[in-house]
C-alpha positions as CSV (number, residue, x, y, z in Angstrom):
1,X,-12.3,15.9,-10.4
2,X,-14.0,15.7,-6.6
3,X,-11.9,15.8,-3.7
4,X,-13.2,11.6,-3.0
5,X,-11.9,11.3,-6.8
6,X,-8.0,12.9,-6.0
7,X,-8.3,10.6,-2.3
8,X,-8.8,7.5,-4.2
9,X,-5.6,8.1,-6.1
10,X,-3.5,9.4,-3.8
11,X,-4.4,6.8,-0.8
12,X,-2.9,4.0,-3.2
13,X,-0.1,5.7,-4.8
14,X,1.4,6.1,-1.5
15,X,0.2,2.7,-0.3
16,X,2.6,1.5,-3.1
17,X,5.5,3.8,-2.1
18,X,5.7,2.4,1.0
19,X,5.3,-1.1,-0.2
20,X,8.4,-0.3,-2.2
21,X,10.2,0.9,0.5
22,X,10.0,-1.8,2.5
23,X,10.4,-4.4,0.0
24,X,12.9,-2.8,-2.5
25,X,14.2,-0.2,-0.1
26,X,17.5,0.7,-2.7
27,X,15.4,0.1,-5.9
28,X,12.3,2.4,-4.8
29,X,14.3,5.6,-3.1
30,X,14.1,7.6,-6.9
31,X,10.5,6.8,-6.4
32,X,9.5,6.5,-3.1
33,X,11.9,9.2,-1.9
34,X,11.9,11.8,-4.9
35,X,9.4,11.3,-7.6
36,X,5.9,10.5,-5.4
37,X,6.7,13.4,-2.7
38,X,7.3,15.9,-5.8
39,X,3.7,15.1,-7.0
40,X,2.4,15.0,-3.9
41,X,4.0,18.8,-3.3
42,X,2.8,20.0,-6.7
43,X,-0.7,18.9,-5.6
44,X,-0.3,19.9,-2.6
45,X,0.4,23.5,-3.3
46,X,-2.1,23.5,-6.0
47,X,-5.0,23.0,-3.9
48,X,-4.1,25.5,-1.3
49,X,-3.7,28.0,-4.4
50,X,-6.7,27.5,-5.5
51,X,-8.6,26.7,-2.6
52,X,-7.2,29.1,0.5
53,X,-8.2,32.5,-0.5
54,X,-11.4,33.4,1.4
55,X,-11.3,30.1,3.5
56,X,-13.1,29.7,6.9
57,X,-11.3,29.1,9.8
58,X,-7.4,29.0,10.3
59,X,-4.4,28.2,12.9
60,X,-5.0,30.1,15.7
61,X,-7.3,27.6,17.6
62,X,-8.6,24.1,17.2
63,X,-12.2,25.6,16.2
64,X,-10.8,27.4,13.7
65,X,-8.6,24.4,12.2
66,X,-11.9,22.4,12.5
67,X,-13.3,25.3,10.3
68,X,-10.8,25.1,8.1
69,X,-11.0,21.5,7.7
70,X,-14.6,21.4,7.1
71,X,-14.0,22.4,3.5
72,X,-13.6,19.0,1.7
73,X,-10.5,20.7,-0.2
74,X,-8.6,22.2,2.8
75,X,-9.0,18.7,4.1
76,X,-8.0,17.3,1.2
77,X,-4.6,18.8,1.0
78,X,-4.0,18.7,4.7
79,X,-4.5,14.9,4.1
80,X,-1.8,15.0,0.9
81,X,0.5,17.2,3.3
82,X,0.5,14.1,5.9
83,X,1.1,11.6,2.8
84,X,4.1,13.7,1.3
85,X,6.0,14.1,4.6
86,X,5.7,10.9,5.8
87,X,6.7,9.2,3.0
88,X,9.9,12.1,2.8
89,X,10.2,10.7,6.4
90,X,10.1,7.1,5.7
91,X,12.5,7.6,2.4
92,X,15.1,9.5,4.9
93,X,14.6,6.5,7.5
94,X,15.7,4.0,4.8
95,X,18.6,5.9,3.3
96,X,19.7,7.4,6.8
97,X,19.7,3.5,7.8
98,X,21.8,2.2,4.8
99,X,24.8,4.8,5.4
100,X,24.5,3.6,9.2
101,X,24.9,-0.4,8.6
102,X,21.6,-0.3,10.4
103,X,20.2,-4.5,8.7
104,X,17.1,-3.1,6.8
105,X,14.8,-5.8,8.5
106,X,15.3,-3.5,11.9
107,X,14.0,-0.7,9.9
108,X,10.4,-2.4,8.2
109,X,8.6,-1.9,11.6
110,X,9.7,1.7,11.7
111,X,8.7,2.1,8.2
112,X,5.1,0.7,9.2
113,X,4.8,2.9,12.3
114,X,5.8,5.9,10.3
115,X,3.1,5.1,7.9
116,X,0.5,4.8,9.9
117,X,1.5,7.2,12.7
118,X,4.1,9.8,11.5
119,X,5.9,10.8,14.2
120,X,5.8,7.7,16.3
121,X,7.6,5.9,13.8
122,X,10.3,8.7,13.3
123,X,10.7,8.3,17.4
124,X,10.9,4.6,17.0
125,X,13.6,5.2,14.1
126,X,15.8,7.8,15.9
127,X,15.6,5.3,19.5
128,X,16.7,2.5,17.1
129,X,19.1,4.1,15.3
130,X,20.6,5.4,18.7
131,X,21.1,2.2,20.2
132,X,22.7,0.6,16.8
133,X,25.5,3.2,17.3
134,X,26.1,2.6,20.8
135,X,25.6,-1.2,20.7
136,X,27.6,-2.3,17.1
137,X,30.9,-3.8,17.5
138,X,33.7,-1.5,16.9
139,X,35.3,-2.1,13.9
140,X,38.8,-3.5,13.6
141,X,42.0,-1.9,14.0
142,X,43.8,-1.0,10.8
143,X,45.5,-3.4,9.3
144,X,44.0,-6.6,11.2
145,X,45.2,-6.1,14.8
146,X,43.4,-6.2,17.8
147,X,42.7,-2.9,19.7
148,X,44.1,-5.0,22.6
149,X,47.5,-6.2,21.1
């Protein structure tokens, strides 16, 4: 199989995750959250295994990352590195959500951020999820009374 092949499958398969996670948030976290991110892992650390050893470039400096990257493979897994931990990103946002009351229809454009751009839709997550907590009504006392009673 050719690196275009492995993109072609991957690309949709998390395409679908996220689908899931925005639509079926509490049906798709087995899949979306667990089962997709352990393939993409397994893949992940099978194409630096096999493809690393003797590889051009490195971390050092941006040349040397664009060196690095210049092998279709390298590139390749760096691309199934960004799927896996976003989508681990975007399962935690749902889940985190959930145990926080936080309505999931606040969460879908976080989701989409994250999925597109990572780490701007984690920021968008944590500033929402922030202001839920300072802004949601405090619960009632026990028993029914009023905090002001």
């Amino acid at each position: 199989m050719t690196p275009d092949q492995i993109f072609s499958i991957v690309n949709p398969v998390a395409a679908l995750s996220w689908l899931a996670l925005i639509v079926l948030p509490r049906r798709a976290a087995l899949v979306s959250g667990v089962m997709v991110p352990v393939v993409f892992a397994a893949l992940y650390a099978a194409l630096i295994a096999g493809q690393w050893s003797g590889a051009d470039g490195g971390f050092s400096s941006l040349p040397d990352v664009a060196r690095l990257f210049a092998n279709r493979w390298l590139l390749l897994a760096g691309w199934v590195h960004y799927l896996c931990f976003d989508l681990l990103t975007g399962a935690w946002e749902v889940q985190d959500a959930r145990a926080r009351g936080i309505p999931h229809l606040l969460v879908v454009p976080c989701l989409v951020l994250t999925f597109l751009f990572g780490p701007a839709g984690w920021l968008l997550y944590r500033s929402l999820a922030s202001g839920h907590a300072r802004w949601r009504p405090a619960a009632p006392a026990e028993g029914g009374a009023s905090a002001t009673a």
